[in-house]
Each structure stands twice: as C-alpha cells, then as structure tokens.
LOKEDREN-150522 format. One record per residue (C-alpha): residue in three letters; x, y, z. Coordinates in steps of 0.5 Angstrom, whole numbers, plus 2048, in hexadecimal, padded with zeros to 3 digits. Layout:
<pts>
[pt "ALA"; [X; Y; Z]]
...
</pts>
This chain:
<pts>
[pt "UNK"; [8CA; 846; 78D]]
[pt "UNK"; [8C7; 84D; 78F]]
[pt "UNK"; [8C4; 84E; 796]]
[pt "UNK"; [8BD; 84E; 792]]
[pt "UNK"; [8BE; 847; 78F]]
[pt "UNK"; [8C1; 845; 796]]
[pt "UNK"; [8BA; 847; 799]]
[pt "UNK"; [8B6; 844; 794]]
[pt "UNK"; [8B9; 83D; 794]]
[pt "UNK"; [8B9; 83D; 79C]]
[pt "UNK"; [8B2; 83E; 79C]]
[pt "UNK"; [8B1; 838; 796]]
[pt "UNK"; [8B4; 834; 79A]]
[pt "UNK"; [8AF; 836; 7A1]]
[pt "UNK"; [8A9; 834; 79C]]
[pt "UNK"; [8AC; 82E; 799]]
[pt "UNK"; [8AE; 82C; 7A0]]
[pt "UNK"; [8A7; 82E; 7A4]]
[pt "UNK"; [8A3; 82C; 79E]]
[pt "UNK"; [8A5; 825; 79C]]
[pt "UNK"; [8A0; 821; 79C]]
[pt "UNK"; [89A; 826; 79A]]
[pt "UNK"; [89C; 826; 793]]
[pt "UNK"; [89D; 81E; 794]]
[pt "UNK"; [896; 81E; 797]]
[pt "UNK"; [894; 823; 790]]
[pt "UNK"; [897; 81E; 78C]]
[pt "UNK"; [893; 817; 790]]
[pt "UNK"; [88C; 81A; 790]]
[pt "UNK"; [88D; 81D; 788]]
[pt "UNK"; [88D; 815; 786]]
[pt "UNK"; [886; 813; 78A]]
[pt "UNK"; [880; 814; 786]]
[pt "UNK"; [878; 813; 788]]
[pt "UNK"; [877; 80B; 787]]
[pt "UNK"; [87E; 809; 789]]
[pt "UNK"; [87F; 805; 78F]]
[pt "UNK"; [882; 807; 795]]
[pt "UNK"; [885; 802; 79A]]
[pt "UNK"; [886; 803; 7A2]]
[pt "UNK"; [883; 801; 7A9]]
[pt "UNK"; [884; 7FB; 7AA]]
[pt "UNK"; [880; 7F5; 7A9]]
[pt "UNK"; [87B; 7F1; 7AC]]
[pt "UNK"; [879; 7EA; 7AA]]
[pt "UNK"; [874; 7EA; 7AE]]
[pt "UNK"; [870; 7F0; 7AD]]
[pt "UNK"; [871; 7EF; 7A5]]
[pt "UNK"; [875; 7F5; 7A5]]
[pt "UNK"; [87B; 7F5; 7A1]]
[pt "UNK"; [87E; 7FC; 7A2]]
[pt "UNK"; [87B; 7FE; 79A]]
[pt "UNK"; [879; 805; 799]]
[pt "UNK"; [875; 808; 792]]
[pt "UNK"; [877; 80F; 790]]
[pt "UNK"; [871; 813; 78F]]
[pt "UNK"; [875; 81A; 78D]]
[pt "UNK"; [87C; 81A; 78E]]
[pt "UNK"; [87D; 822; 78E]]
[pt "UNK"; [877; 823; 794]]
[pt "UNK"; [874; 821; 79A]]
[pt "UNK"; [86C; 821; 79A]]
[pt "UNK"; [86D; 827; 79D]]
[pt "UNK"; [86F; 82A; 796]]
[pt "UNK"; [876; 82B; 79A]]
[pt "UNK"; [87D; 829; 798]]
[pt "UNK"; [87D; 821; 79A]]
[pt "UNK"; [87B; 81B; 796]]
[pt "UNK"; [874; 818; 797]]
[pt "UNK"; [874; 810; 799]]
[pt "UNK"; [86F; 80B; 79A]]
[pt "UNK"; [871; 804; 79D]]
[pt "UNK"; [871; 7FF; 796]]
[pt "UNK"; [86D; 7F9; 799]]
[pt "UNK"; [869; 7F8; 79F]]
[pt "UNK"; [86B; 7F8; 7A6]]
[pt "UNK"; [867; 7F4; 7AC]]
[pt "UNK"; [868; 7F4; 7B4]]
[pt "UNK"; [86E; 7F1; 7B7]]
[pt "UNK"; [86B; 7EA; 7B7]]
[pt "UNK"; [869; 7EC; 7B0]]
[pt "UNK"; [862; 7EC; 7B1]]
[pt "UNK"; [85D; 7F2; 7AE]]
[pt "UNK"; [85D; 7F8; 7B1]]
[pt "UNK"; [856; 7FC; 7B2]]
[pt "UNK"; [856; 804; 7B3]]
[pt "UNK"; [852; 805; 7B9]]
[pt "UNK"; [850; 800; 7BE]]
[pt "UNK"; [849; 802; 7C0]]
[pt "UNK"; [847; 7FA; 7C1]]
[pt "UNK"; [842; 7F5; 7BE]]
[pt "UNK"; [83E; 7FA; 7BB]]
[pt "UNK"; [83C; 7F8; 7B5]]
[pt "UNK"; [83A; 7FC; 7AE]]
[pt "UNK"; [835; 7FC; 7A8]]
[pt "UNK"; [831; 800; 7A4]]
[pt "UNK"; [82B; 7FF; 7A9]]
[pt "UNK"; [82F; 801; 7AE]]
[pt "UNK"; [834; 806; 7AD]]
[pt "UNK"; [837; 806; 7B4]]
[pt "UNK"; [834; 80E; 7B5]]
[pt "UNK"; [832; 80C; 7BD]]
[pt "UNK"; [839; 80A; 7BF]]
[pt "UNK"; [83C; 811; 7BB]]
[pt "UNK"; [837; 815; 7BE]]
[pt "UNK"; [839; 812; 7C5]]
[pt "UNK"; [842; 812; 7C3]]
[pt "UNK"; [844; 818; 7BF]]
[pt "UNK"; [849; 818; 7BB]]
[pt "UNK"; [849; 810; 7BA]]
[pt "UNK"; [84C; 812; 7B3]]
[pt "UNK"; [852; 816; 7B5]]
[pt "UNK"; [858; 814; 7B3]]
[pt "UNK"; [85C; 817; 7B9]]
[pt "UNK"; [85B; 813; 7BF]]
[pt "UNK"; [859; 80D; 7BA]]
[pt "UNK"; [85C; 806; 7BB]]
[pt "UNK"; [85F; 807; 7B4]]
[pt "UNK"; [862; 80E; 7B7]]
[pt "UNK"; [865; 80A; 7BD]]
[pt "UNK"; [869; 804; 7B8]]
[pt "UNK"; [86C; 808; 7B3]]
[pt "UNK"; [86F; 80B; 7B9]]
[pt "UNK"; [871; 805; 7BC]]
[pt "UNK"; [874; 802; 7B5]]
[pt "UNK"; [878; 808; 7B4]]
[pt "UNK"; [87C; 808; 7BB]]
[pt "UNK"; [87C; 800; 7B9]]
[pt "UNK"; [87E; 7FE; 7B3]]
[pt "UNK"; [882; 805; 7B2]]
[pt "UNK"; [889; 808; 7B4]]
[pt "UNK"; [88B; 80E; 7B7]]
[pt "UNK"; [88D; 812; 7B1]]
[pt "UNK"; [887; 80E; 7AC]]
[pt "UNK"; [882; 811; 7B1]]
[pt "UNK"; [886; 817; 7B1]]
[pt "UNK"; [885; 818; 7AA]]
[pt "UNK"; [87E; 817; 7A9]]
[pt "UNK"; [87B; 81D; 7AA]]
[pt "UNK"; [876; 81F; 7AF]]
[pt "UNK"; [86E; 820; 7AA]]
[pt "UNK"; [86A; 826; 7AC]]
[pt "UNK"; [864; 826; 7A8]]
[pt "UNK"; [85D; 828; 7A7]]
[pt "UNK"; [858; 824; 7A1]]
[pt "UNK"; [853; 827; 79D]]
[pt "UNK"; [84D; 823; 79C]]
[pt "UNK"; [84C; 81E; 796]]
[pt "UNK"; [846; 81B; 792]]
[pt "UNK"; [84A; 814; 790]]
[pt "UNK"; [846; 812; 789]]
[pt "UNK"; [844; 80B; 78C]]
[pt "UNK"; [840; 806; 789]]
[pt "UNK"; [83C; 80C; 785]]
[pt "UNK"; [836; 80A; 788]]
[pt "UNK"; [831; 80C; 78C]]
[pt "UNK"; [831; 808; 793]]
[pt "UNK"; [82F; 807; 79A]]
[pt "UNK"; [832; 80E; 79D]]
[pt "UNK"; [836; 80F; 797]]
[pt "UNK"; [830; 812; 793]]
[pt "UNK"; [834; 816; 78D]]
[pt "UNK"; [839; 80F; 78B]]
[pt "UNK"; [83F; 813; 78F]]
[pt "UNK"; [843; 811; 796]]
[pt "UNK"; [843; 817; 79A]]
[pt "UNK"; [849; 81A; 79F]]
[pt "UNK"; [848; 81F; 7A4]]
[pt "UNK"; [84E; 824; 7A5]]
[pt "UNK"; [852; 824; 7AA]]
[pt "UNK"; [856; 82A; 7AD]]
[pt "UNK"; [85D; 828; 7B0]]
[pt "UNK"; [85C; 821; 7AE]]
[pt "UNK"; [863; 820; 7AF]]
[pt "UNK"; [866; 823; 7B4]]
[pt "UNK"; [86F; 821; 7B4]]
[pt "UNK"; [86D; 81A; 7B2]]
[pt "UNK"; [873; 817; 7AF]]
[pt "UNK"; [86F; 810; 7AC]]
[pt "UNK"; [868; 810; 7AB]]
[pt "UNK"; [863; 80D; 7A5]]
[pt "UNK"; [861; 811; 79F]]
[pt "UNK"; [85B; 816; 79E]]
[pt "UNK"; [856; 814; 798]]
[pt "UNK"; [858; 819; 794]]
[pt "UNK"; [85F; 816; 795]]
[pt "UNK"; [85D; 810; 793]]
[pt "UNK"; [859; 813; 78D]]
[pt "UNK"; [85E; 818; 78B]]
[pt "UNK"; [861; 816; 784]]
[pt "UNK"; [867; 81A; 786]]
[pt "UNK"; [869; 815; 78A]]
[pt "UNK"; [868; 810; 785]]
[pt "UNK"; [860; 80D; 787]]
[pt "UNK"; [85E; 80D; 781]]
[pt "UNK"; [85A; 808; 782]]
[pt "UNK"; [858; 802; 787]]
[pt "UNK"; [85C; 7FD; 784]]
[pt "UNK"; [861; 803; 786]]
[pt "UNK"; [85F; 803; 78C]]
[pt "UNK"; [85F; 7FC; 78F]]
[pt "UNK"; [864; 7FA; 793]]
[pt "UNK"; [866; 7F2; 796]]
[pt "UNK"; [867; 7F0; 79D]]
[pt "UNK"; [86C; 7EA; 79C]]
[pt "UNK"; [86B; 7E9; 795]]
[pt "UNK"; [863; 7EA; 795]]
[pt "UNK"; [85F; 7F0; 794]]
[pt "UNK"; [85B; 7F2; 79A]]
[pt "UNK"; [859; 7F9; 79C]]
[pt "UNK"; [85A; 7FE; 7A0]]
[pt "UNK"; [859; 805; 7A4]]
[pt "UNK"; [859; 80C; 7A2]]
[pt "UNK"; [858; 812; 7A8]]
[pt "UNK"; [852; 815; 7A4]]
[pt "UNK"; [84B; 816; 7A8]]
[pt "UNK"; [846; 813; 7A4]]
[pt "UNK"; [840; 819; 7A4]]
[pt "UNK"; [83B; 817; 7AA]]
[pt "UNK"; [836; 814; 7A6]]
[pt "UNK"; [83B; 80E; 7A8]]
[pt "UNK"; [83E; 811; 7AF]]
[pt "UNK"; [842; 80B; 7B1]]
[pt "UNK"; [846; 80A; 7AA]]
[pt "UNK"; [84C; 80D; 7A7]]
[pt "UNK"; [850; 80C; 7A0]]
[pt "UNK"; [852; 805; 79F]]
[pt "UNK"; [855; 803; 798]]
[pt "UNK"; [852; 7FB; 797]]
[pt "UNK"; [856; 7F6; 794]]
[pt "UNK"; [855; 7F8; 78D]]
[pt "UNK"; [857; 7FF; 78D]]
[pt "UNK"; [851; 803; 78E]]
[pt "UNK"; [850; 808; 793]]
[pt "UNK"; [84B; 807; 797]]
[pt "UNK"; [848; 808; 79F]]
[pt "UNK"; [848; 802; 7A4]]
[pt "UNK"; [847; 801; 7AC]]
[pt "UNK"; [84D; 805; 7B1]]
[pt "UNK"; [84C; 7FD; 7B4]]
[pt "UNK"; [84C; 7F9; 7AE]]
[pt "UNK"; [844; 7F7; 7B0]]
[pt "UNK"; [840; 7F7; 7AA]]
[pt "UNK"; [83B; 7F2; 7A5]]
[pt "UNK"; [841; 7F2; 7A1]]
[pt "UNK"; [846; 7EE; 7A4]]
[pt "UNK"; [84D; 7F0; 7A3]]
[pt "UNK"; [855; 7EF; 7A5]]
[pt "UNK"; [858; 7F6; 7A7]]
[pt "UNK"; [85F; 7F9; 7A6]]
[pt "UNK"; [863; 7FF; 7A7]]
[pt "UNK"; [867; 802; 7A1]]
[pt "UNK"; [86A; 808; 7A4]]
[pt "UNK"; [86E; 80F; 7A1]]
[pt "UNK"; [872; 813; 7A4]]
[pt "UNK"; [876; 819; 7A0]]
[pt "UNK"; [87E; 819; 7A1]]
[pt "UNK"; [883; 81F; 7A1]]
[pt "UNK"; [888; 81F; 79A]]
[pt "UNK"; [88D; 821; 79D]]
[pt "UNK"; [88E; 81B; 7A3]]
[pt "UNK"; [890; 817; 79D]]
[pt "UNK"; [897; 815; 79E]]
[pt "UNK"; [898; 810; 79A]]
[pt "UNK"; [894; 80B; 794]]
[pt "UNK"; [895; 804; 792]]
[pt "UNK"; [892; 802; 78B]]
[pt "UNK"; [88F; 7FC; 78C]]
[pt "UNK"; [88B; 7FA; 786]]
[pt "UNK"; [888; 7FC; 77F]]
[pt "UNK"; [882; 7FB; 77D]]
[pt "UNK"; [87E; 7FE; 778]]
[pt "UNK"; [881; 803; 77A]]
[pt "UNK"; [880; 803; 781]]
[pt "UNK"; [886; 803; 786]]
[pt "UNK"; [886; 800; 78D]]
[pt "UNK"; [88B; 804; 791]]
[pt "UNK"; [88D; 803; 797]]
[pt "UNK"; [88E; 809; 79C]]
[pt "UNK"; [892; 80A; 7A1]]
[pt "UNK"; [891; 811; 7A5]]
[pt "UNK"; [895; 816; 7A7]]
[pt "UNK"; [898; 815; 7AF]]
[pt "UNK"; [897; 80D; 7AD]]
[pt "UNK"; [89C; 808; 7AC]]
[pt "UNK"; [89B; 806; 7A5]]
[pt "UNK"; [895; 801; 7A4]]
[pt "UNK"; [896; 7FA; 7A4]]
[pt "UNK"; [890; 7F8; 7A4]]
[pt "UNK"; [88E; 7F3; 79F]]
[pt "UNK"; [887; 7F3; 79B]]
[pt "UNK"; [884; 7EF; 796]]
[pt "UNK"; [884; 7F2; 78F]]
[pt "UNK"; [87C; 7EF; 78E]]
[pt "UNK"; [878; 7F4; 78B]]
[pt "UNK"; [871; 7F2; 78B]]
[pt "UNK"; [86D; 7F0; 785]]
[pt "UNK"; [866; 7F2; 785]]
[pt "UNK"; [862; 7EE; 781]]
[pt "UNK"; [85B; 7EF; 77D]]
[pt "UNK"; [857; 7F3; 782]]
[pt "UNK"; [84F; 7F3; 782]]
[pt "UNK"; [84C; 7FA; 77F]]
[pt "UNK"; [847; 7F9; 785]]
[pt "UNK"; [843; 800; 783]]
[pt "UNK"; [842; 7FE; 77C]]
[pt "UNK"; [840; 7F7; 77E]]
[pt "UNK"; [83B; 7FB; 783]]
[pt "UNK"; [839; 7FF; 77E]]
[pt "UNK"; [837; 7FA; 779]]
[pt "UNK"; [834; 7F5; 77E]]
[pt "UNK"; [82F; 7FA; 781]]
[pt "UNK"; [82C; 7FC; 77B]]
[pt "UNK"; [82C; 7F6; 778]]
[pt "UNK"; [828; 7F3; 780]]
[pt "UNK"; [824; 7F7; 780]]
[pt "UNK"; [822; 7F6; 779]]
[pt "UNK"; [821; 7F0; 77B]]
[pt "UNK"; [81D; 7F1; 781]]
[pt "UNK"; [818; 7F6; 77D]]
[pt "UNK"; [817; 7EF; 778]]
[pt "UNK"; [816; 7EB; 77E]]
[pt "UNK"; [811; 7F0; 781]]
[pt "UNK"; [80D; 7F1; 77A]]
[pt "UNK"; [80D; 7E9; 778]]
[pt "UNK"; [80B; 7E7; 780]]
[pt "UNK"; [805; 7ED; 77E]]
[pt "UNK"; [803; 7EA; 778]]
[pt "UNK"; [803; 7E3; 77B]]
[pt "UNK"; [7FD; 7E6; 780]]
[pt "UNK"; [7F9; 7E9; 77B]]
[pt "UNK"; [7F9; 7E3; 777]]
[pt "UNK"; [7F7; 7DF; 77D]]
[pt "UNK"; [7F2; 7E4; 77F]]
[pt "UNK"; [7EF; 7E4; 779]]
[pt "UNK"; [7EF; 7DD; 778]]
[pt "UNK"; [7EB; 7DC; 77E]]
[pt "UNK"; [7E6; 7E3; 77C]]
[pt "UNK"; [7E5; 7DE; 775]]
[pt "UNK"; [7E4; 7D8; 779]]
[pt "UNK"; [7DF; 7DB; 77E]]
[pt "UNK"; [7DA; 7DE; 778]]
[pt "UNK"; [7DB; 7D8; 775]]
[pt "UNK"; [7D9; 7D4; 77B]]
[pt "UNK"; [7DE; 7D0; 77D]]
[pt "UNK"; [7E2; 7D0; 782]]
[pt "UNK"; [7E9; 7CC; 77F]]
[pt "UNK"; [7E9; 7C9; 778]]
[pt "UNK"; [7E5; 7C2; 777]]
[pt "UNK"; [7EB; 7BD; 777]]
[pt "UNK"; [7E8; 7B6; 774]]
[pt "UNK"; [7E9; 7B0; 779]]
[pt "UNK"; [7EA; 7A9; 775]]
[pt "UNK"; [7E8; 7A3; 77A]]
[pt "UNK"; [7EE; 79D; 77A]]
[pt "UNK"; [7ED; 79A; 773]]
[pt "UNK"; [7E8; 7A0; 76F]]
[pt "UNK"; [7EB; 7A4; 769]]
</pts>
C-alpha cells in the first residue's frame, strides 16, 4: 500500500468515525414525508395531549429553512383539560353592535401574540410535557406574517362588508418561540394540506371543536384574533373566548424541528399510506414511550359558507314576499274601508235572526 493510499484510508476512517450518525440521521428523516405522523413528548390524558404531531412539510420549516414543519394532530387543553382562552381581558363580552373598540382603544395590543396567555401555555407545556433533548430538538421560530383576507363565508357582513376575514400584519410575530398556534395563512396554506375545511377540523378527545391562530383580525373587530371553528373554517373569534356565539376554545400548537436531531425512528403503523413513527432524539434515551395508534376520522363536516349563501338568498326572498303581501293586505283593507266610506256604511250588514226565525 503506497503512502497516498495510507493517507487516504486514515482520512476515510477520521470521517466514518466522526460522522456516523450524520448519514443515519440523512437516512431517518428521508423516510418522513408530509401527512406522516411523528410520535414523541410524552402524553397526558388529562389535558388530551397524545404526543401526536402531523408533518405539514417534511423538508422546511415554516421559515422556508432546512427543518420539518409540524403541527399537533389533535386539540390539546389545560392541565386540568379545560379550554384554554388567548388573552385574558375578563368579562367583556362582544357582538356586531359592540365590537369591543372602547376596551382596545384603552389596552393596545390586546391581539398581540407575544405576552398572550396563549404565548405563556406553550411555553409552560414544552418545558412540561417534553425532554431535555426533545426541547432541543424543537427549533427556536423567528418569524414575521404578512396580512390575509381569508374568504369566509363570501358574504357581506357586519364589520366583514366585502365577504372576506381580514388579518393584520405582524412584524417579528415570532420571536425565538419553539411551539406556538398557526397563522391563517398557515391554516389556509394548501401546501400544508388545508385544502379545505374538513381539512382543517381537528378533535379534542374524539370530538371536533376549535381552535386559535395567532392572527390579529383588522381593527374593524380590535378584540379578535384567527380561530379555526369546529368545522374547519377560518374565521375570527374573541381573545377571551366572550362572544354571541358560545364556543369551546383549544390549542393545537406547531413548532418546527431540526432533521438532523433524528436519531432514531420506529415504525409504528400503516396507514393509507400514513406512517405513525415514533422518534427518538439525538442526546436521549431511546423513546420508550407508548402512543395510540388512533387516527382521527372526520366525518361529513357542514359546508357552512355554502349553507349561508343559499340561505341568505333565499331569507331575504322571503323577507321581500312577506314585505310585499303585508303591502298588498294594507291596501286592500284600505281600499275596502275607502268603498265602504262612499257607499255609506260604516262595516258590512250582518243579517241577525231572532231564536227560531229563518
């Protein structure tokens, strides 16, 4: 073996022997693909998290950089599985004659993301319900949203006059958070798979219910932000959950992770092509962990915007027709009297028969 060779092969040897685990870790993420489940945290009957994470996009992080992008597959509530709100701001309540805009004029920023109750329990269920080496592997989110219209229910409403949902910008919206909600443009992002509402709905504890995004609404509702309804639609809701429109309130949070933090992968399940994995991380002891393999089945989900858009039509037809046949009842009456009047008589002649006459 000539010196040169000896040299090449001592080199080989350095990079196979300091780089192991790189081309493993290669190998581990190449086999996850978006719509694959990934398995790790460890779960908590109580609050209905089941240590579930959907993959949104398997190659980038919601910073368009090297990662994978996941969100929580089901709905997840307080420790004591209550519903959880976004921004405690007490009893105040809202509705389209009072859009609560004295409370915001007064409470600037009562839609911001950071400093939120909903900022403050993601952080609190990471250090929680995650270890050292998982929390390590969830990377640090710095982000700013662009704003959206969001279609909605394609009417004109109150405070909603060209039928769409409306979100404000938000420079730096994330700023190092590791789990945190999605945007609407996230929820409404077919690359992430949101194709459509059905889509979107997600169950807390077998039952579908909503949930918050991190989008300011437009100040035309200053005390709302992005909230996805229990049949998938992207709409606005209430920071403090205190609306005419009564409704349970969870957290699905997202996070990205680092690919190369894989250290291993356990297969866990099929199906339709969907593979439950379960993960463990680089620095951890391997994930012992045990998760149910129960996928969550979405049944027939109401095509409310389509249901409002036929309905509304078809009320106020009916609004018109009742409008129309009360007018036409009034003049008739009035007519009436106006003949009676010329002809003298103050009401028709009713004939009155004494007991026993025909």
């Amino acid at each position: 073996m000539t010196k040169r060779m000896c040299i090449f092969f001592a080199v080989f040897l350095l990079i196979t022997a300091t780089f192991p685990a790189c081309a493993e870790q290669a190998v581990f993420s190449n086999k996850i693909k978006a719509g694959d489940i990934l398995c790790f945290g460890t779960p908590d009957e109580e609050s209905g998290f089941d240590g579930k994470w959907l993959v949104l996009d398997a190659e980038h992080t919601n910073m368009d950089t090297e990662g994978m992008f996941l969100v929580s597959l089901n709905l997840i509530g307080d420790e004591q599985g209550n519903p959880i709100i976004f921004r405690d701001i007490g009893d105040v309540s809202v509705s389209f004659s009072n859009r609560g805009e004295e409370y915001a004029k007064s409470h600037p920023g009562v839609t911001d993301y950071q400093g939120s109750n909903m900022q403050r329990w993601c952080a609190d269920f990471l250090s929680r319900h995650f270890s050292a080496a998982e929390q390590q592997a969830i990377l640090p989110t710095r982000k700013s949203d662009d704003g959206i219209a969001i279609p909605g229910f394609g009417i004109p409403l109150p405070g909603a006059t060209a039928g769409t949902v409306d979100f404000d910008p938000v420079e730096n919206i994330l700023n190092g958070d590791r789990l945190f909600p999605m945007s609407a443009e996230e929820a409404a992002n077919e690359r992430y798979g949101f194709t459509d509402n059905k889509s979107r709905v997600a169950l807390y504890k077998g039952k579908a219910n909503g949930y918050w995004l991190r989008s300011p609404h437009i100040p035309t509702f200053p005390l709302d932000v992005g909230f996805v309804f229990s049949f998938g639609a992207v709409m606005d809701y209430p920071v403090n959950a205190r609306s005419m429109f009564a409704m349970a309130t969870y957290a699905r949070p997202a996070c990205n992770i680092c690919r190369e933090s894989i250290a291993a992968l356990d297969a866990l399940s099929v199906t339709n092509d969907t593979v439950i994995w379960r993960v463990t991380f680089q620095g951890d002891a391997p994930n012992a962990q045990f998760y149910d393999l129960f996928l969550p089945e979405i049944g027939n989900v109401p095509d409310v915007q389509r249901i409002i858009s036929i309905a509304l039509p078809a009320a106020v037809l009916l609004l018109f027709a009742l409008v129309i046949a009360m007018v036409w009842l009034v003049v008739r009456h009035i007519r009436k009297k106006s003949f009676l009047s010329r002809c003298g008589m103050k009401q028709p002649i009713k004939a009155e028969y004494a007991d026993g006459d025909e």
